[in-house]
N, C-alpha and C positions, 0 to 999 in steps of 0.2 A: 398240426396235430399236437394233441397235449401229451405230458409224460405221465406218468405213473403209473395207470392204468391200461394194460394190454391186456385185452379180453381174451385171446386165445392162449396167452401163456397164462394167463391168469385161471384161465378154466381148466387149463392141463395141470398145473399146479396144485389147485384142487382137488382134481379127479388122482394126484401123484396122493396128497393127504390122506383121501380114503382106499392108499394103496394099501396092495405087502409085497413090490416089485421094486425092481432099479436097474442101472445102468454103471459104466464105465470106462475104464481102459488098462492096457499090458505094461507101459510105463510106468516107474517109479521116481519121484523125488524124497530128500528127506520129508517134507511135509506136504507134500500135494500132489494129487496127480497131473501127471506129464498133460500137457496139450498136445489135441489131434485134431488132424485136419478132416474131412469130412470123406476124403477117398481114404482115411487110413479107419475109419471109422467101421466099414463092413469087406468084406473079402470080393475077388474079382465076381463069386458067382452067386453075388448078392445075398450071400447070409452075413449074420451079426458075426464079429469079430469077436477072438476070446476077449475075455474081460476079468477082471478084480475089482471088484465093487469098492473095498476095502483100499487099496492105492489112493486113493482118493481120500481119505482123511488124513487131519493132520496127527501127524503124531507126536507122543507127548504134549497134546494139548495142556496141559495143567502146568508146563512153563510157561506158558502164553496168557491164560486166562486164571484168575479166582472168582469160584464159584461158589455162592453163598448157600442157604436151606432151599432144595428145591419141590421139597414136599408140601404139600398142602396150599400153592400158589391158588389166589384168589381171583376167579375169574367168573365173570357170568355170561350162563348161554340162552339166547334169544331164543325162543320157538315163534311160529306164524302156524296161525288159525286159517286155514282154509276157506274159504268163504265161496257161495253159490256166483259171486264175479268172477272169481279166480275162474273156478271150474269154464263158465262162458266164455270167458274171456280164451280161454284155450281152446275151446272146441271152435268159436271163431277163429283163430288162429289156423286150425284145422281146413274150415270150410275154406278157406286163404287159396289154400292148396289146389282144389279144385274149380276155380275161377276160372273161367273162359271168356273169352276178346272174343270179339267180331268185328272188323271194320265195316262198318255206317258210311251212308251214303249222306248225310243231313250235318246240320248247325250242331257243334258241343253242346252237352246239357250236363246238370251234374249228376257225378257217380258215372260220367264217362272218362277214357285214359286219352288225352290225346299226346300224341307223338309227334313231335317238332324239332327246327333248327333253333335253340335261343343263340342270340348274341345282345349281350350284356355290357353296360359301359357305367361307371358311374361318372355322373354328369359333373361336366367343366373337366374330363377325363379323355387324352386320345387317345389312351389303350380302352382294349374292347377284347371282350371273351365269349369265344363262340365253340356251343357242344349242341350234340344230339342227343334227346333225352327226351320223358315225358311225362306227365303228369296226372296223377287223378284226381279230378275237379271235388274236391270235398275235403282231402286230405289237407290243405292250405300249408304247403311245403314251405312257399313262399308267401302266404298270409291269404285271407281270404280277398283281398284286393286284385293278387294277381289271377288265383281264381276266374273271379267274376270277368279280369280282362278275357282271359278265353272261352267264358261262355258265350257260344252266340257262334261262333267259329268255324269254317267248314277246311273241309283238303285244298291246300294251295293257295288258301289266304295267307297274308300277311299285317299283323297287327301289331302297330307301335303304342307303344304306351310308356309312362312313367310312376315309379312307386317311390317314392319316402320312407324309409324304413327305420321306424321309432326304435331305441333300445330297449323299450318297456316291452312293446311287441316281437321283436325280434329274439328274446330271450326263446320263442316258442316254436321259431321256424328254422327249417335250414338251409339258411343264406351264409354269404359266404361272409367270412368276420368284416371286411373291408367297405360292406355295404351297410352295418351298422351307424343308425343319424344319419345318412346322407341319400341323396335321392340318386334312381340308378332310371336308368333309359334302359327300354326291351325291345328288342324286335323280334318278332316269333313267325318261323317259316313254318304252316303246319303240314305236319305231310300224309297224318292220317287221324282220322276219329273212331276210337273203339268202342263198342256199347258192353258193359259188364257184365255177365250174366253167373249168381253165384246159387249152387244147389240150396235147396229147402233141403234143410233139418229135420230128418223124421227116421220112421223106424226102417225106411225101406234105404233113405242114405248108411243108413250106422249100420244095418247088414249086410249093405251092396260093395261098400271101402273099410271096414273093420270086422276087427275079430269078435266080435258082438250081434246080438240081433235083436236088440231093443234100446232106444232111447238113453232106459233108466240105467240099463245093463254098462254101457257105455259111459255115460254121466259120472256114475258110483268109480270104476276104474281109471278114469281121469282124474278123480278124487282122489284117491288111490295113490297115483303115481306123483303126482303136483306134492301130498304130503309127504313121501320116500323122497322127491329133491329137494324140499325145503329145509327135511332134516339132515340129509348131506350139507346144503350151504350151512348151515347152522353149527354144524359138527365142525365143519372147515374153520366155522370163522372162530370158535371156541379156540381151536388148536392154535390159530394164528395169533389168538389173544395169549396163550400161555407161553411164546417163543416170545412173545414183550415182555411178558410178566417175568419169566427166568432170565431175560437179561437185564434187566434192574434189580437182581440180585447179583448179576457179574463186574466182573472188572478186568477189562484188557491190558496190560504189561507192554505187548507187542505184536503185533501183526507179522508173521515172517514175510518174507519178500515174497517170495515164490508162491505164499497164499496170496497175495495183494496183487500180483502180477495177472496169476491165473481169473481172478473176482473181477479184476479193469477187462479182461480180453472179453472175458463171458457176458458182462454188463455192456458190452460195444457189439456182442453178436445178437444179443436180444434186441438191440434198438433197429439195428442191420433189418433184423426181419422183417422190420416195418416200411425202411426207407426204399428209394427209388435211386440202387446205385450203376446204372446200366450204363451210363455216361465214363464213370469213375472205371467201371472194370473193362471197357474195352479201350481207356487211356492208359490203363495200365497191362494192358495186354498186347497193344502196340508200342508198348516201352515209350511211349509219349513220357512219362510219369514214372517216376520211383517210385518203390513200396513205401517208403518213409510219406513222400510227397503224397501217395495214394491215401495212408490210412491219416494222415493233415486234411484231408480232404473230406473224408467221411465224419470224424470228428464236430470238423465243420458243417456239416449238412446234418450231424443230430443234434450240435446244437442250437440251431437254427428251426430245424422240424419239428423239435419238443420242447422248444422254448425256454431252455435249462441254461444255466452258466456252466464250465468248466467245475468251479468248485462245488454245485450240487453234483454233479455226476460224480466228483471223485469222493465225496460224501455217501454217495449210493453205495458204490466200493467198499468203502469201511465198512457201513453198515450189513454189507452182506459178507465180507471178509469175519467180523465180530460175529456174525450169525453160527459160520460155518467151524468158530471156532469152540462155541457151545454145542454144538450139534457132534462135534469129534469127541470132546469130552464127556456130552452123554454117555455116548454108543461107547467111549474109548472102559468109563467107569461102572458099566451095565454088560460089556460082553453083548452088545447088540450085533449082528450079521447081516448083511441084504449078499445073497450068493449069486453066482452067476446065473444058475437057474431060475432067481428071482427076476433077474433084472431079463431072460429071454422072454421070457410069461408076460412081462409087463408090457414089453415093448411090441410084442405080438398081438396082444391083447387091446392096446391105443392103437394100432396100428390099420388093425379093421374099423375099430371105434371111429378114427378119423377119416377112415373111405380111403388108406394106403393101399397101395397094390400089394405092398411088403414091408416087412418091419424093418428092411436095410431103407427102403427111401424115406420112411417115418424116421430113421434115429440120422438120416443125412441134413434132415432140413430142422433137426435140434440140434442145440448147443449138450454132447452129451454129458458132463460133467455134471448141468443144468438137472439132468433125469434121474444122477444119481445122489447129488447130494437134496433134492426134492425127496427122496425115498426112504436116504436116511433121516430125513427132518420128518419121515412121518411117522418112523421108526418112534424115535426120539418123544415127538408131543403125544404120544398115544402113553408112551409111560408115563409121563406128566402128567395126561389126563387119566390115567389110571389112581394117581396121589395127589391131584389138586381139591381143592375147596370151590363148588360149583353151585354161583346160585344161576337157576333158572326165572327167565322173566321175559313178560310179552313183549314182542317189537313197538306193540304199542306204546312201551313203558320206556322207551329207550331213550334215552337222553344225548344227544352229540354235544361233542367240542366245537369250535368254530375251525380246527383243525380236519378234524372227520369229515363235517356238511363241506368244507370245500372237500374234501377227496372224493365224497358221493358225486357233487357238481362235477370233478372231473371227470369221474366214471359217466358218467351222462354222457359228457360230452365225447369222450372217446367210444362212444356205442354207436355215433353219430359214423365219428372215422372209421371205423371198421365197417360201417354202409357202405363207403365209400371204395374199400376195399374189395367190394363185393362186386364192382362196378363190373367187372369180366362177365360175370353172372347172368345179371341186369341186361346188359349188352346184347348177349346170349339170347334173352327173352325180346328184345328189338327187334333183333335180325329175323327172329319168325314173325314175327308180325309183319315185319315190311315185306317177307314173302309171302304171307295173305293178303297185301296189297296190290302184290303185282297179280298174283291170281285171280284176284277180285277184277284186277285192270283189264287182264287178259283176256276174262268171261265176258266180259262188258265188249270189248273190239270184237269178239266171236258171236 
């Protein structure tokens, strides 16, 4: 998995920008707030804990930092033109929704899902990797070569084959990086053939599943909504550009400890969220393992997962430690506030947003510190964006760095991994299916 790019923190992040909410904690240090654990984080009968939003900055920020003219920062904001594909493009997304499977009695064809055992080797290789999973004949996940292997294919065949997987090609598919240039061996168990059937588009679909009762009625509304998030992303990414643009007007002196301390722990629970430490915490919970040895460990497994050295991550630190000392310094020389009241509304508020049961297990499975200095950074860029110098211009017009186009590539590719993520889900939509098989099997014996 790639670093920089985390899509769900990335998107609460956002949605934290177009806040006026926040978080934190009861603890104080001279400059930071104290760290808390995640049971100290809400009360035994699952409400939020008191909070100071405000313990949480540092104080006398202005020993730490000089900060230059922050008015009139020059920044430009992209807008996107909605277009009659956008709009389709979502209502297919829509129709997505409603897709129904039926296990088939016959040969795969395309635009059918079939469901199989793969086992995977690349050749001159005697490791071999074997999942259940499936595929939809058209999509060309794994290119349209492998595709075409399973057309033709019925329940309980077994079909080997071989693919070559070019890097010019593989740029487009999701194969695993290890299979890039090199030819990999398949063997595929199939264990069922699904036939797709997705509803026709018309006025009696958009009256019978929306709050609509025509076509156009629908159409126009989707329109509607596509351009209110585009100018949220747009809004977001403006704000994101003016906390670059005020820090190349600053100058860091010193970082205190206890802000650098707290920025390492926070930057090691955000990776946490993503990794697979189920091994690690029940070695350290059988005292196999020291805490020391434990978080050596985890360490180790992100920087290995994200592909990062030691000194970019302690890089990322500074950088977010230098963030949060501009950010104290706004709020510290503007009398900005995020109240307790702010930060309950907030967290109550994502909390349904995200499909929580409750706002204690939404702010247990966040870094809160994360929620509250998000809140005041949006505090902060909204007064900047109230005094900055804003040109407006099409995305069309947009010019990247060879900086940027890789960070877009990354995001790409981390849109991938969080698929992957999703796998529970997926799983989830398996498992009925193969109970429509056995029912299928069952009807058929009777």
């Amino acid at each position: 998995m790639k670093r920089k790019s985390f899509l769900i923190l990335m998107g609460l992040t956002a949605a934290l920008m177009l806040s006026a909410c926040g978080n934190g904690s009861s603890e104080t240090t001279e400059t930071e707030a104290p760290a808390e654990t995640e049971t100290e984080a809400a009360t035994e009968e699952g409400e939020l804990a008191a909070i100071t939003p405000s313990d949480y900055l540092v104080e006398n920020a202005s020993e730490y930092i000089t900060v230059g003219n922050l008015d009139g920062l020059e920044v430009t904001q992209y807008t996107y033109t909605i277009t009659d594909e956008d709009v389709q493009e979502e209502i297919d997304s829509e129709l997505d929704m409603y897709i129904e499977e039926t296990v088939v009695d016959r040969a795969a064809e395309y635009g059918d899902t079939v469901y199989l055992t793969l086992i995977s080797s690349v050749e001159g290789s005697d490791d071999a990797d074997s999942e259940e999973t499936y595929f939809y004949l058209g999509d060309a996940d794994y290119g349209e070569e492998f595709d075409e292997a399973l057309i033709g294919a019925s329940a309980a065949d077994v079909i080997k084959f071989s693919i070559t997987f070019d890097a010019a090609d593989a740029e487009e598919m999701l194969i695993d990086d290890t299979w890039v240039g090199q030819t990999v061996d398949f063997e595929a168990y199939i264990d069922s053939i699904c036939e797709v059937s997705t509803p026709e588009y018309d006025d009696d679909f958009v009256a019978e599943n929306t709050d609509y009762s025509t076509m156009e009625e629908y159409e126009e509304a989707v329109r509607e909504e596509l351009v209110a998030e585009y100018e949220e992303y747009t809004y977001a990414d403006v704000l994101e550009e003016l906390i670059t643009a005020a820090l190349a007007e600053c100058e860091v002196s010193e970082i205190p400890d206890d802000l650098y301390d707290a920025c390492y722990e926070e930057n090691i629970e955000s990776y946490v969220f993503f990794l697979d430490t189920d091994e690690e915490d029940e070695e350290l919970e059988a005292q196999e393992i020291t805490q020391e040895e434990y978080e050596e460990k985890i360490l180790e497994k992100l920087y290995e997962d994200f592909e990062m050295t030691q000194e970019e991550f302690e890089e990322e630190v500074e950088d977010m430690a230098e963030r949060r000392l501009l950010v104290s310094y706004i709020c510290e020389e503007n009398d900005i506030e995020v109240t307790e009241e702010d930060y309950v509304a907030y967290v109550e508020e994502y909390a349904e947003y995200y499909g929580y049961d409750s706002a204690a297990d939404f702010e247990a499975d966040m870094v809160r510190s994360y929620l509250v200095w998000s809140l005041y950074e949006s505090q902060a860029t909204e007064l900047l964006y109230s005094t900055a110098n804003i040109t407006t211009a099409s995305y069309d017009e947009m010019v990247l760095t060879d900086e940027e186009a890789e960070d877009l590539d990354d995001e790409a590719f981390d849109e991938e991994d969080l698929e992957e993520m999703d796998a529970e889900d997926e799983s989830a939509e398996e498992e009925s299916i193969e109970e429509d098989t056995e029912a299928a099997d069952e009807d058929e014996t009777e």
